[in-house]
KEMARBA-805671 format. One record per residue: x, z, y of N, C-alpha, C, O in turn. Coordinates in pm, whole numbers, padded with zeros to 5 digits, always signed. Layout:
<recs>
XZYXZYXZYXZY ...
</recs>
This chain:
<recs>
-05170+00272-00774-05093+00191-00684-04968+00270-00645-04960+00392-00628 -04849+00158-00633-04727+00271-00610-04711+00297-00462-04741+00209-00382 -04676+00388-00431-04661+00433-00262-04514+00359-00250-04432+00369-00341 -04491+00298-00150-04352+00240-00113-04332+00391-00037-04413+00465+00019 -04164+00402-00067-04099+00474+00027-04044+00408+00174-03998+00297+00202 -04062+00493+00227-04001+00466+00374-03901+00511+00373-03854+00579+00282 -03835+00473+00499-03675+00510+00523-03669+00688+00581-03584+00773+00557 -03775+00695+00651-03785+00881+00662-03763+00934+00552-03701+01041+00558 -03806+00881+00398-03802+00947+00253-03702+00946+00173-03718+00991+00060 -03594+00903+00207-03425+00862+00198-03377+00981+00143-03415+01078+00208 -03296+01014+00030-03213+01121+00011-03131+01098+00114-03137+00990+00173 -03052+01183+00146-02942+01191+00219-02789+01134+00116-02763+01212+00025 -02728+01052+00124-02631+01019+00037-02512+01093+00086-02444+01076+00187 -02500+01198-00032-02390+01317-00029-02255+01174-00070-02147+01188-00012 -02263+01113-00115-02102+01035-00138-02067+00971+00047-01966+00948+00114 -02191+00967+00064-02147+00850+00215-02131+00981+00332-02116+00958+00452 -02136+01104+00279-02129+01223+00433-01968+01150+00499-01889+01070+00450 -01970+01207+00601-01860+01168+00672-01751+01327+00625-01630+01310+00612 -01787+01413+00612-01766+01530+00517-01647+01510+00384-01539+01556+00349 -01738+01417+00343-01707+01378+00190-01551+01298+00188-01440+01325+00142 -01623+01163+00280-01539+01088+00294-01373+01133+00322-01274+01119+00250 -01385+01182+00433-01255+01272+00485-01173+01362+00364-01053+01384+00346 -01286+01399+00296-01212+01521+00203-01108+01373+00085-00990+01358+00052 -01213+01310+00065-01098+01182-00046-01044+01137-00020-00968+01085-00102 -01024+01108+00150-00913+00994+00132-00806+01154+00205-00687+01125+00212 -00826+01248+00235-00735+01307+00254-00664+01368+00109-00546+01400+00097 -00754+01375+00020-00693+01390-00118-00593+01279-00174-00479+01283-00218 -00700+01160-00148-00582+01011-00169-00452+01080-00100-00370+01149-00161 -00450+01052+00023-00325+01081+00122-00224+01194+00002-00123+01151-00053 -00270+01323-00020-00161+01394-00102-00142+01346-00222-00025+01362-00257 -00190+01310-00278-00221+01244-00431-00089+01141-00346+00022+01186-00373 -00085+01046-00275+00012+00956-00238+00149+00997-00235+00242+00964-00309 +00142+01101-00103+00230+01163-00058+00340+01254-00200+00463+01264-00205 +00242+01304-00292+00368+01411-00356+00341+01349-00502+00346+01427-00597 +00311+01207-00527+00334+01153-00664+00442+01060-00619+00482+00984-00707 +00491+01051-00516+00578+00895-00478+00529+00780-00454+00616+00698-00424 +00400+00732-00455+00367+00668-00383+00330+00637-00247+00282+00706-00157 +00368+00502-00258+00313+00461-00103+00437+00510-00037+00427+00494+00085 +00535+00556-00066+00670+00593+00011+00700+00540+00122+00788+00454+00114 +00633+00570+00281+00701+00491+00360+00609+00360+00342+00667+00262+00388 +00474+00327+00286+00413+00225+00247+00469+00103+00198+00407-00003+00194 +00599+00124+00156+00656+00006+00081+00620-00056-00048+00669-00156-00099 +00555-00002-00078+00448-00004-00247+00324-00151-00206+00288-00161-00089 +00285-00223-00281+00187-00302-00239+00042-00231-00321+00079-00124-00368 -00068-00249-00344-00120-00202-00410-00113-00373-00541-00038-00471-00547 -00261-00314-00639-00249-00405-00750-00242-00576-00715-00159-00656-00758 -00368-00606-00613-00386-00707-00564-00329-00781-00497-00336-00903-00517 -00235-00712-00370-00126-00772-00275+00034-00787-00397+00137-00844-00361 +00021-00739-00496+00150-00756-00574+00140-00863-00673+00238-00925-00713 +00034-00881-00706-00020-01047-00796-00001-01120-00718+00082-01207-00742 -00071-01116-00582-00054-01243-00518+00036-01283-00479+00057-01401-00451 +00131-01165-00466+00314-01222-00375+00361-01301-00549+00430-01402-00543 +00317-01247-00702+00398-01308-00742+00335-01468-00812+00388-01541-00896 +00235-01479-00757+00164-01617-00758+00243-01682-00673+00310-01780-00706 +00239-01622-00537+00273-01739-00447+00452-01762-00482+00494-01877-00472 +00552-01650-00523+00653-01641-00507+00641-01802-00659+00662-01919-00629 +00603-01752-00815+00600-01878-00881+00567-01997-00836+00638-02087-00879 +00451-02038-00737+00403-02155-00744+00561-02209-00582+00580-02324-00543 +00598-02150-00557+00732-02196-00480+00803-02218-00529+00850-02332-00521 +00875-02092-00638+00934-02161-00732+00937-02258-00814+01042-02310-00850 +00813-02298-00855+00743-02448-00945+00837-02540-00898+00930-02592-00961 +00791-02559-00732+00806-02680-00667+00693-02751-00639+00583-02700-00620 +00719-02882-00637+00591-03015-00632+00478-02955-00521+00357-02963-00539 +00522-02912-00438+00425-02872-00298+00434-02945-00184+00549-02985-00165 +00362-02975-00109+00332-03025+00024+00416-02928+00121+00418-02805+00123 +00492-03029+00208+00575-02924+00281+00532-02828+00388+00605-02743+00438 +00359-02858+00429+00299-02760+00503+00274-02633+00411+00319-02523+00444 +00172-02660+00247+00181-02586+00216+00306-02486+00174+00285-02369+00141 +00456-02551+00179+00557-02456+00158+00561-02351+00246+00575-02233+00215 +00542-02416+00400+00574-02294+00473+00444-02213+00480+00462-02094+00507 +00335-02246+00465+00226-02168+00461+00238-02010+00361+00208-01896+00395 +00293-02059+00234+00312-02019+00162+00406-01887+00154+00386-01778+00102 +00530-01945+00235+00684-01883+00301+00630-01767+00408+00664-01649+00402 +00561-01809+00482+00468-01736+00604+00369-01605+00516+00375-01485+00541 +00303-01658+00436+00226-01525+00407+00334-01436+00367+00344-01334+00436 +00441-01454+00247+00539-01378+00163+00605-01314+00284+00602-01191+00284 +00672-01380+00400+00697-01274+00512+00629-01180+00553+00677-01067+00553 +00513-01203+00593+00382-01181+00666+00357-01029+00520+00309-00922+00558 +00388-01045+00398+00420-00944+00290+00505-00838+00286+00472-00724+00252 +00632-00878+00326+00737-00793+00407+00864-00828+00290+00964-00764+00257 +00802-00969+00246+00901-01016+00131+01045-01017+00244+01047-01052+00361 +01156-00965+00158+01253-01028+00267+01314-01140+00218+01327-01171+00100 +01359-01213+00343+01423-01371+00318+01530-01398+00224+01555-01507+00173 +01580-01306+00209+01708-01328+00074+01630-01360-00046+01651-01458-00117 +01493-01230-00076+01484-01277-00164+01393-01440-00204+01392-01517-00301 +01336-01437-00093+01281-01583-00050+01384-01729-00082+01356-01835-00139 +01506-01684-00022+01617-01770-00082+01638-01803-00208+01612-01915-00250 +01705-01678-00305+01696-01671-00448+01561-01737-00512+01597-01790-00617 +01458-01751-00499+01364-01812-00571+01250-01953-00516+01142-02002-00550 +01348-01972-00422+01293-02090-00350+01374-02200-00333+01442-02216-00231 +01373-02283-00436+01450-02441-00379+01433-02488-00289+01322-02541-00284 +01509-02502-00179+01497-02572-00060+01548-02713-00074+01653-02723-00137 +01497-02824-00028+01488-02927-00070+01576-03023+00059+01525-03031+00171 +01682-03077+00035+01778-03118+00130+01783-03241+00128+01830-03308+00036 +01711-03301+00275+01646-03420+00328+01798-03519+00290+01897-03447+00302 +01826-03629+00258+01900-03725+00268+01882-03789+00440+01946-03751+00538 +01817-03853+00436+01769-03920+00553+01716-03835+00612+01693-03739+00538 +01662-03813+00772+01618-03731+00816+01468-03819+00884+01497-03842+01002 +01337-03870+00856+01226-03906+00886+01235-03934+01056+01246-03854+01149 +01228-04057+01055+01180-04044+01192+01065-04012+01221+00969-04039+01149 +01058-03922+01376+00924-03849+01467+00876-03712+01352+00760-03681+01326 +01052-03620+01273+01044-03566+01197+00981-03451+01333+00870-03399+01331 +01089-03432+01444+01040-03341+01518+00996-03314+01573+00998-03200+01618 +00917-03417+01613+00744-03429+01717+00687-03359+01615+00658-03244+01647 +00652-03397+01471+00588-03341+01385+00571-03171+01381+00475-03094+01390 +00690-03159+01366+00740-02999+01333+00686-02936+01459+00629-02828+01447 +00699-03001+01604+00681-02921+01663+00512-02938+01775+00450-02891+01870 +00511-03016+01695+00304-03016+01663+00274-02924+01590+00218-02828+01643 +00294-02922+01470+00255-02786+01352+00274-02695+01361+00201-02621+01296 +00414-02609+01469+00444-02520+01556+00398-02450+01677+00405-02328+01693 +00352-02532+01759+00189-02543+01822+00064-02498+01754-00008-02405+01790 +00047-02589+01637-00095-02491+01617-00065-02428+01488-00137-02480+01402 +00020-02328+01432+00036-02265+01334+00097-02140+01400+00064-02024+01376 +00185-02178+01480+00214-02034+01523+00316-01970+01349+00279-01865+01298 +00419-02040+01293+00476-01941+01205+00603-01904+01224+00660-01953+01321 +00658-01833+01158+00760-01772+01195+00897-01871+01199+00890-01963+01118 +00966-01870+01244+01067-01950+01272+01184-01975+01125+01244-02077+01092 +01184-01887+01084+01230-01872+00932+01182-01951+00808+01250-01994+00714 +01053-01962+00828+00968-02025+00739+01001-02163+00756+00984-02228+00653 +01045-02231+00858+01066-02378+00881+01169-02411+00814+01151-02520+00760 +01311-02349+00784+01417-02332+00711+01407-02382+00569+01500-02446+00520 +01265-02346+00480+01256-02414+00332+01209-02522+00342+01146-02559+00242 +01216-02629+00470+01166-02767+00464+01291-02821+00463+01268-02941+00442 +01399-02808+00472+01521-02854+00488+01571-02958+00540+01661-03034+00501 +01497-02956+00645+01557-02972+00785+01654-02968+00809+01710-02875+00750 +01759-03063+00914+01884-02932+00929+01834-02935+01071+01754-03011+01126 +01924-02800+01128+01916-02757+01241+01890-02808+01356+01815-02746+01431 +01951-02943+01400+01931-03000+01522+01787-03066+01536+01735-03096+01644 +01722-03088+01388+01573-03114+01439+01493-03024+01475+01413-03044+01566 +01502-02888+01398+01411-02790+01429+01473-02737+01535+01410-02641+01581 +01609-02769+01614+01594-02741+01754+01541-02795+01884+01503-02739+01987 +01550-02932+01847+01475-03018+01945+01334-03010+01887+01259-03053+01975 +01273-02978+01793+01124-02946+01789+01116-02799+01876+01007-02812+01933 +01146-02725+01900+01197-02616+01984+01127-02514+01898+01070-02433+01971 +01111-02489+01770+01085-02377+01682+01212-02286+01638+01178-02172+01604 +01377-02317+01629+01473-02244+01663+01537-02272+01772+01512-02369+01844 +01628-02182+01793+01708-02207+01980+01840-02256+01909+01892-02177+01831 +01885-02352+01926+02046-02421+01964+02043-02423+01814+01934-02405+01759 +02163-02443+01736+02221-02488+01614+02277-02325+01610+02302-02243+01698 +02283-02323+01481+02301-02111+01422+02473-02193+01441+02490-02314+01445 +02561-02109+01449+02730-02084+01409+02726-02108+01367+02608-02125+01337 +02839-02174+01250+02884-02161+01105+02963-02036+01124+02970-01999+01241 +03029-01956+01029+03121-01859+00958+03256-01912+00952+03296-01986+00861 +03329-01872+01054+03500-01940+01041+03527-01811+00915+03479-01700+00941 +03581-01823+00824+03689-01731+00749+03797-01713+00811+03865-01806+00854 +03827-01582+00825+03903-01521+00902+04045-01503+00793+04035-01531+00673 +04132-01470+00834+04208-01419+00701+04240-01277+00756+04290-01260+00867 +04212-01188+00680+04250-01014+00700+04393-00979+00698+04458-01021+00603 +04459-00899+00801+04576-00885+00765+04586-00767+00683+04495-00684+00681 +04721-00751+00594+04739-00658+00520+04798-00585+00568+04895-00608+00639 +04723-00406+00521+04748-00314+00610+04875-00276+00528+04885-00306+00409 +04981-00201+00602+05078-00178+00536+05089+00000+00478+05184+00037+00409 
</recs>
């Protein structure tokens, strides 16, 4: 008959010491530090860099639901994607008509989403709805062109 072991009869697991542990990831850490990685943690690892460029294609595609756009827009921030390049590979889609009870909507989904104010921008909206939905403040400037004088 076989004797069951009990938990008193346990090797001690030399990989799980708290000993151990410390010594690898402090090895990770230099291994990071003096190969160039992780610079400043701007590096994604394998998994967070597939998925930014899943989500970045399936934006680019198109043919999305405009919640899932910003859902989508929101994680890639939430990535530390920056918005330019969010621009460059994202068609923003420019409403003709503007939906009525567009901004009750917007600012229902703003309420319970909580996203970043930027992200509302690839629904293409213009400004005065997503200000009266109160997810941006007032209408942005436009850019007067200035003309430079010439220095002599």
């Amino acid at each position: 008959m076989a004797r069951a072991k009990s938990s008193s009869e346990k090797k001690p697991n030399k990989r799980g010491s708290p000993e151990a542990v410390a010594k690898r990831v402090a090895a990770r850490n230099l291994n990071d530090v003096l190969t160039g990685k992780k610079a400043g943690g701007a590096l994604l690892d394998g998994r967070t860099a597939k998925r930014r460029q899943r989500l970045l294609s399936e934006l680019a595609e198109g043919g999305l639901k405009p919640v899932d756009v910003l859902l989508k827009v929101q994680e890639l921030l939430d990535l530390g994607e920056p918005i330019a390049a969010l621009r460059k590979s994202v068609p923003v889609r420019k409403l003709r008509v503007v939906p009525t009870g567009a901004a009750e909507a917007v600012a229902r989904l703003a309420e319970a989403y909580e996203l970043s104010p930027l992200a509302y921008r690839f629904l293409g909206l213009p400004e005065s709805v997503l200000a009266e939905a109160g997810v941006v403040e007032g209408a942005r400037r436009k850019r007067v062109a200035t003309k430079k004088k010439a220095s002599r």
